[in-house]
N, C-alpha and C positions, 0 to 999 in steps of 0.2 A: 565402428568408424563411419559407416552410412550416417549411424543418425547422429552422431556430432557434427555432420557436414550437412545435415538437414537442420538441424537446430540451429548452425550458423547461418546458415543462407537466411533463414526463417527470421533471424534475430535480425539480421542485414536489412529483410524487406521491411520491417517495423520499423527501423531508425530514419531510413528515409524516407518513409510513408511521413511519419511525425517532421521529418527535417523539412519536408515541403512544403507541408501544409501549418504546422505548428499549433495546431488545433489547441490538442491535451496541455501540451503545455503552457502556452500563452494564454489559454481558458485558465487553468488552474491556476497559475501566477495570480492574474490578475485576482482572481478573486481571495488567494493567501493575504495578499497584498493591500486588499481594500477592507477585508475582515478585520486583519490585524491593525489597520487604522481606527474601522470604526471600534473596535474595541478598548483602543488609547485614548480615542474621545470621548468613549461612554465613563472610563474607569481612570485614566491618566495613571493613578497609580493604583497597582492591589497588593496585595501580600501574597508569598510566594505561592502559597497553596493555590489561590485563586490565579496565578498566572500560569501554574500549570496544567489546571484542569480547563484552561480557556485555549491552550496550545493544542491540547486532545481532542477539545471538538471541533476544533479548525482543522487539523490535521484528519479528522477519522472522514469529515464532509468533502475535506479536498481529494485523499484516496480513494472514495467512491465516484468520486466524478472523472479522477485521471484513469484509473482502472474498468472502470465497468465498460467503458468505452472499446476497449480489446476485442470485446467480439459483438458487443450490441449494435456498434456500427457498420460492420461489415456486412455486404448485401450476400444473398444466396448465392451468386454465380462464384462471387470470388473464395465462400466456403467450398464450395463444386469444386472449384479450380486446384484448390489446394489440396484438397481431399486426392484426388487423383493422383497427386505426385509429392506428396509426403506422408507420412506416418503419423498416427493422432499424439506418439510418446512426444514426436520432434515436434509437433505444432504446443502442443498445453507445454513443454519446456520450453520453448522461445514465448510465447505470450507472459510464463512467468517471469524468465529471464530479463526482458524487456521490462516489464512490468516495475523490478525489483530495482532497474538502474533508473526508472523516471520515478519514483518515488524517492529513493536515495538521493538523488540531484532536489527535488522539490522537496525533503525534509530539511534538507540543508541550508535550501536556501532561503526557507521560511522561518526556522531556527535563529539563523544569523536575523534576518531583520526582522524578528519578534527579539530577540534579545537585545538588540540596536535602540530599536522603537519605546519601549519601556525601560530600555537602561538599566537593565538587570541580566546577570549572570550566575548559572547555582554554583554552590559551593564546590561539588565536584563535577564541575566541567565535565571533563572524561568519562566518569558513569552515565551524566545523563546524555553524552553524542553515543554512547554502548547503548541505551535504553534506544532511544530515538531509529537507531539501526532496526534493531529489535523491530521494534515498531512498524517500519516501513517495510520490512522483510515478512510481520507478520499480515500487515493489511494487502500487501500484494500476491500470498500466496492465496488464503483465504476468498478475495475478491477477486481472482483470477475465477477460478474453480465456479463461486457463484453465476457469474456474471456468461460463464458458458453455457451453465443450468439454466439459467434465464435467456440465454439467445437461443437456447432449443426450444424451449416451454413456451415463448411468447411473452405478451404482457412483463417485458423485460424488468424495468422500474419497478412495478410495484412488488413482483416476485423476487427480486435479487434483495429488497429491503426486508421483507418476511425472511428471504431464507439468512440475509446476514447478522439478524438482529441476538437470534441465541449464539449464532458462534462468537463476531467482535465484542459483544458484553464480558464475559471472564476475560480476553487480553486485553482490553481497555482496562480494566480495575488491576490486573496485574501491571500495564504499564504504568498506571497511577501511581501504584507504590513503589514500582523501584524508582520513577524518576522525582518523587520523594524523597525516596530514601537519600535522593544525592543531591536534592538541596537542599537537606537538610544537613550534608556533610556528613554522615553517617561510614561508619567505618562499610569496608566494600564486601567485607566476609557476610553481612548482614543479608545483602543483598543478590545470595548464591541461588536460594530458594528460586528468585522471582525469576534470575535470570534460566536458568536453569526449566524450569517451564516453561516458559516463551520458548525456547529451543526446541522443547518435546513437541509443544503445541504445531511449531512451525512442519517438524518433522514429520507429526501424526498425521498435518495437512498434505504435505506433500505424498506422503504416501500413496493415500487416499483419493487423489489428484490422480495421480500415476496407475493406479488399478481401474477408476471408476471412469477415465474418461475416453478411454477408446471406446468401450460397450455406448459411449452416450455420444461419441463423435459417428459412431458407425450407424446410430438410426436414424 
């Protein structure tokens, strides 16, 4: 009970840390927003494969910019501060938590106006808003976990990009294919596999998360 009421406080001071300042998200916006323009004036139109591999790297650059931010900008006092009166399980579950609802708002809302913007919509809708979930659940677990390895290590940037490079390559190619798979209309039994790994994946991280980062919050 303690640390669900640690996790909540914890989730509470992040919203209105973000709600004050609007850093993350007005940064990110803007730059989904000016991407997916200049990519409507380089291409006007593509064919579906190309609009969806052009969603992924707009989305994989926008997650690391709204994420990595969690703990590379916080100064040393306020880690001190915190450290003292919470627990490392309640702090890495509210940075994720947090984490997974501003990606979930900023996938959505870059979805809609990249689908708006080029006037395209895939065939199964519904798989690929289940894909996109997927997605933004797995970039936030993932680049949570990084991005703390990198606020201890230092030289934040350039090590959070080393360390993210072999884990987001297999869920990026997995999300390629299932969100594929649905605009191409493909029936959904197809696409049990892919989802079905993203899940584990998400799981394996979270685990992983949860064992490794008290011993790395405590040094």
């Amino acid at each position: 009970m303690e640390l669900l009421m640690q996790v909540k406080y914890l989730v509470k001071k992040e919203v209105l840390l973000e709600w004050r300042s609007k850093y993350a998200l007005n940064g990110v916006l803007l730059y989904v927003v000016s991407t997916v323009f200049v990519c409507f004036l380089s291409f006007v139109s593509t064919k579906p494969v190309t609009w969806n591999a052009l969603f992924w790297i707009i989305m994989l650059f926008a997650s690391i910019n709204a994420v990595s931010k969690g703990f590379l900008q916080e100064s040393r006092g306020r880690h001190l501060y915190i450290y003292t009166i919470a627990s490392p399980l309640a702090l890495i579950l509210s940075k994720t938590i947090y984490n997974v609802l501003l990606m979930t708002l900023l996938t959505l809302i870059a979805l809609g106006f990249y689908m708006m913007v080029f006037s395209y919509v895939p065939e199964d809708l519904g798989l690929y808003l289940v894909a996109t979930m997927l997605g933004s659940l797995s970039f936030s677990t993932i680049f949570t976990m990084i991005s703390a390895i990198a606020a201890k290590a230092g030289n934040g940037g350039m090590l959070m990009a080393i360390l993210s490079f072999p884990v987001i390559i297999p869920v990026i190619i997995l999300l390629i294919k299932l969100t594929k798979n649905a605009i191409d209309g493909l029936d959904r039994s197809v696409s049990l596999d892919e989802i079905g790994l993203l899940v584990v994946v998400n799981v394996l991280v979270t685990a992983v998360t949860l064992l490794l980062f008290p011993y790395l919050w405590r040094d």
